[in-house]
VEXDREN-2710 file (C-alpha; in Angstrom, 1 decimal):
% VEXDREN-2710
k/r/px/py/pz
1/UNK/28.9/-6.4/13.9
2/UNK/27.6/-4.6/10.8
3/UNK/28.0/-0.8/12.1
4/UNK/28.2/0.0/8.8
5/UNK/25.0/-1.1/7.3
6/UNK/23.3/-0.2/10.5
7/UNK/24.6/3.0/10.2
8/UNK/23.7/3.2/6.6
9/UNK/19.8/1.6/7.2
10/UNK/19.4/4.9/9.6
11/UNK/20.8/7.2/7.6
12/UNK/18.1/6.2/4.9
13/UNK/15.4/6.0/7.0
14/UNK/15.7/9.4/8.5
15/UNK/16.4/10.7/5.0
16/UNK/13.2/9.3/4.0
17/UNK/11.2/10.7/7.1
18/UNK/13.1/13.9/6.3
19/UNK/11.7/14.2/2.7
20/UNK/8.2/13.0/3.4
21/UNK/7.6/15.5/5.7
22/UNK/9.2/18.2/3.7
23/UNK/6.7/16.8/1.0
24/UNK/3.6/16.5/2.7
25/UNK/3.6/17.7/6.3
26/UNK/-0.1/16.8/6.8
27/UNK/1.0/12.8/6.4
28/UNK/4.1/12.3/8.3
29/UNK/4.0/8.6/8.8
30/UNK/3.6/8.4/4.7
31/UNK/7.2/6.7/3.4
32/UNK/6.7/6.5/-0.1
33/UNK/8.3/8.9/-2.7
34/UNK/4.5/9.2/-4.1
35/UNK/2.3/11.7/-2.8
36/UNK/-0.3/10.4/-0.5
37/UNK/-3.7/10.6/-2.0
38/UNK/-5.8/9.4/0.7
39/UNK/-8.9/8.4/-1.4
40/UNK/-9.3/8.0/-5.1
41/UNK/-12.7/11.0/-6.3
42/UNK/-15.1/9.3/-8.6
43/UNK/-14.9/12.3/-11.0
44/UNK/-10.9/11.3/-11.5
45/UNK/-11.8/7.8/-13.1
46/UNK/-15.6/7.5/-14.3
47/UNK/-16.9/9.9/-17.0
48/UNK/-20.4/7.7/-16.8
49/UNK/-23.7/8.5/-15.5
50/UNK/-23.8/9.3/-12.1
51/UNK/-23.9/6.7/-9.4
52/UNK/-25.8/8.5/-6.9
53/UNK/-28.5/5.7/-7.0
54/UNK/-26.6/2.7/-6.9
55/UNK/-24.8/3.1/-3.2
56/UNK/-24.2/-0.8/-2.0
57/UNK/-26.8/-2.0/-4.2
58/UNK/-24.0/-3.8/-6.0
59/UNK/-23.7/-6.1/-3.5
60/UNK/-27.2/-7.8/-3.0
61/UNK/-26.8/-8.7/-7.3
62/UNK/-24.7/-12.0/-6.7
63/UNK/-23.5/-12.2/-10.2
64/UNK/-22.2/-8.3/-10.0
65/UNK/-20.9/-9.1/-6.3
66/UNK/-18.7/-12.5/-7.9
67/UNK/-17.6/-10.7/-10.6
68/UNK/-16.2/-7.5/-8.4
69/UNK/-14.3/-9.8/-6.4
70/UNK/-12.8/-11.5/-9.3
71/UNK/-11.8/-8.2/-11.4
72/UNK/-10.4/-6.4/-8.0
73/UNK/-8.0/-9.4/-7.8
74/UNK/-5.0/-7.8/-8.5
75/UNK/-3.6/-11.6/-9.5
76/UNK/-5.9/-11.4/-12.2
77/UNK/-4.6/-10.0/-15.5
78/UNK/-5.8/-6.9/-16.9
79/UNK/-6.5/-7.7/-20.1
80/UNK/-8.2/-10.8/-18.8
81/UNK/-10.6/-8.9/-16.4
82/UNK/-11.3/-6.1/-19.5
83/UNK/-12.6/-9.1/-21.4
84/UNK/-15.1/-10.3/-18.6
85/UNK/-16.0/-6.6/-17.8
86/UNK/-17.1/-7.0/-21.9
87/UNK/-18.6/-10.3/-21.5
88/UNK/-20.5/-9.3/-18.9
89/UNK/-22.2/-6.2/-19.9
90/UNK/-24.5/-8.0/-22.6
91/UNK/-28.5/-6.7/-23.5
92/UNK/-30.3/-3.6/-23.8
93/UNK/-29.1/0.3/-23.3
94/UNK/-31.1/0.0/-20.3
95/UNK/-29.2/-3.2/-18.8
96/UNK/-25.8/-2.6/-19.7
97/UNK/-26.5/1.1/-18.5
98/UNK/-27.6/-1.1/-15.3
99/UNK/-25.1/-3.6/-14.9
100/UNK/-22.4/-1.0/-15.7
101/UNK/-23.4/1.4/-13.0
102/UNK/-23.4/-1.3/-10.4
103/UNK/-20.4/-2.9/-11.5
104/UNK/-18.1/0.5/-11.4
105/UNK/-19.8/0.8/-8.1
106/UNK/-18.7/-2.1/-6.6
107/UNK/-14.9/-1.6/-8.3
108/UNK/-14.9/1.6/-6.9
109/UNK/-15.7/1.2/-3.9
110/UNK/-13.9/-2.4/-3.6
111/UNK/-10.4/-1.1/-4.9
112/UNK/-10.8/2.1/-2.5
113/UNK/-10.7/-0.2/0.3
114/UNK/-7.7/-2.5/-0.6
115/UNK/-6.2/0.9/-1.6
116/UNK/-6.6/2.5/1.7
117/UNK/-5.4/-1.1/3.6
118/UNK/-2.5/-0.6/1.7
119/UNK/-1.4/2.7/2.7
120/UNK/-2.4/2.1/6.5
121/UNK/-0.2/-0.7/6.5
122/UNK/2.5/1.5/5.2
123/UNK/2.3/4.1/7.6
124/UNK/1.9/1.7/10.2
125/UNK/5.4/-0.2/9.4
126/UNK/6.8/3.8/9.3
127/UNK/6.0/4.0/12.9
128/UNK/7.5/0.6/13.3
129/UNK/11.0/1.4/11.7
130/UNK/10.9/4.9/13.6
131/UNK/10.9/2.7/16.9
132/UNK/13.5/0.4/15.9
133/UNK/15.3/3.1/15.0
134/UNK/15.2/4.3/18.5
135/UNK/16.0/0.8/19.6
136/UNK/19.3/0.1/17.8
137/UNK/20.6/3.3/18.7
138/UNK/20.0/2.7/22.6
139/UNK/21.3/-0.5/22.3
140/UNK/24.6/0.7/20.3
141/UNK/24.9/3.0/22.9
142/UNK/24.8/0.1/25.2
143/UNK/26.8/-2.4/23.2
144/UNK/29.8/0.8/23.4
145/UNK/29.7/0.7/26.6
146/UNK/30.1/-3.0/27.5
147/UNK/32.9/-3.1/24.8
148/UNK/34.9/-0.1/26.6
149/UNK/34.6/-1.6/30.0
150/UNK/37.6/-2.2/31.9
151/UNK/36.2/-5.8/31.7
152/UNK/33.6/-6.6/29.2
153/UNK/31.8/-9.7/29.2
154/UNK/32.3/-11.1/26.4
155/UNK/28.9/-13.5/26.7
156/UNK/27.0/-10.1/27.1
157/UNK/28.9/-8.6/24.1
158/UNK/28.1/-11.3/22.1
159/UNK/24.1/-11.7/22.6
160/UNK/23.7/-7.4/22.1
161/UNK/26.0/-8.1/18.8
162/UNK/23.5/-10.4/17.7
163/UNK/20.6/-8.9/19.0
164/UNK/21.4/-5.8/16.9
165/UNK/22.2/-7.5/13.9
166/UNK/18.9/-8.8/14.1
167/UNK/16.9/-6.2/14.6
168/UNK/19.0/-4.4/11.9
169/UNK/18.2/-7.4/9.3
170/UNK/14.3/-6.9/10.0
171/UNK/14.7/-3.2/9.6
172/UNK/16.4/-3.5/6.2
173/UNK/14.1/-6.4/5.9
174/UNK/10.8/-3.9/5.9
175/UNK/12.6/-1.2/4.2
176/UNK/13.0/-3.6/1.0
177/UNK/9.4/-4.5/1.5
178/UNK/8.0/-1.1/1.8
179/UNK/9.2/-0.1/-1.0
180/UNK/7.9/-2.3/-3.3
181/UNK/4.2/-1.8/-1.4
182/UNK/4.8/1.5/-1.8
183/UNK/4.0/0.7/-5.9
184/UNK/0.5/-1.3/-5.2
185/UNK/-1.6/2.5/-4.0
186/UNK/-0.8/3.7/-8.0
187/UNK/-1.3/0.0/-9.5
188/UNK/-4.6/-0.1/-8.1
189/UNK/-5.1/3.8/-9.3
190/UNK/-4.5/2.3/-12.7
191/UNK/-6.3/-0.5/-12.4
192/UNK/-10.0/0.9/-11.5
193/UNK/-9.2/4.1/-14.4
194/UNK/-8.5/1.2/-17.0
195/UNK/-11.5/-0.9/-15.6
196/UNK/-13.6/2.5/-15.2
197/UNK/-13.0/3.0/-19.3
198/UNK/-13.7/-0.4/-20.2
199/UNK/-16.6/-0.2/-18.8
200/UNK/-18.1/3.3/-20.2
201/UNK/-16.6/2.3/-23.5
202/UNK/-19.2/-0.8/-23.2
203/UNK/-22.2/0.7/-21.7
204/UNK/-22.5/2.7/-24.7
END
């Protein structure tokens, strides 16, 4: 069994508890080195006119509505969606003032939501690897004791052996995983600022 690298997967994870809590007590379940932000403020990313008037409006303009859904798409290539966002806003002061208002509307509030799905999911998988962390150390424990028996049954032995090494493979699995996730909350950040300057730059 790999008692080392179980060993080792624990050791980081409750270092990693460890340090977000000492960072941010107020997010516990928050696993990335990043600060937790929980929502990104209008005023950091859009120096346009105000949006007050706009709300969801963006969504009943089908043409604005498409387009959100294409630019948001992470897939998409930024340069690529900084073109369309040009493209797009086309006509008088008065239009692209329009168009522009609704279309940050929509980014904002489109990217705010994948943002915040993000970083549930992340905190939710926290809880996840806190449990099995609680679950491969019971079942070490267990595993210890059918080995020191007077006669261990080797069968047994053999099925925890495995059963830990497989919950240990998902737990290293996630950990791999989380911390590449833990990257998207800032690319979105940078996505909607650059998106949010594109389009002031061609309202004007």
């Amino acid at each position: 069994m790999r008692l080392r690298g179980l060993l080792t997967a624990m050791v980081l994870l409750s270092a990693s508890a460890s340090a977000t809590l000492a960072a941010d007590p107020r997010y516990p379940d928050w696993p990335c080195p990043q600060a937790k932000v929980p929502e990104i403020s209008i005023a950091a990313v859009w120096a346009g006119p105000p949006i007050d008037d706009v709300g969801a409006s963006w969504k009943d303009d089908a043409k604005v509505a498409e387009l959100v859904a294409k630019l948001a798409a992470r897939r998409i290539p930024l340069e690529q969606a900084q073109k369309d966002v040009a493209d797009f806003l086309t006509g008088t002061a008065e239009e692209k003032t329009r168009r522009g208002k609704l279309l940050f509307a929509g980014l904002f509030d489109t990217l705010n939501a994948q943002r915040s799905s993000v970083m549930n999911g992340l905190e939710r998988v926290m809880r996840k690897q806190r449990e099995a962390v609680d679950k491969v150390r019971g079942d070490t424990i267990a595993l210890q004791e059918m080995q020191s028996g007077a006669t261990p049954d080797a069968a047994k032995v053999e099925e925890m052996t495995n059963q830990l090494n497989w919950e240990t493979r998902i737990f290293e699995d996630r950990r791999r995983v989380m911390k590449f996730v833990c990257e998207v909350p800032t690319a979105i950040d940078q996505r909607l600022f650059a998106l949010a300057r594109e389009i002031q730059q061609d309202m004007e």
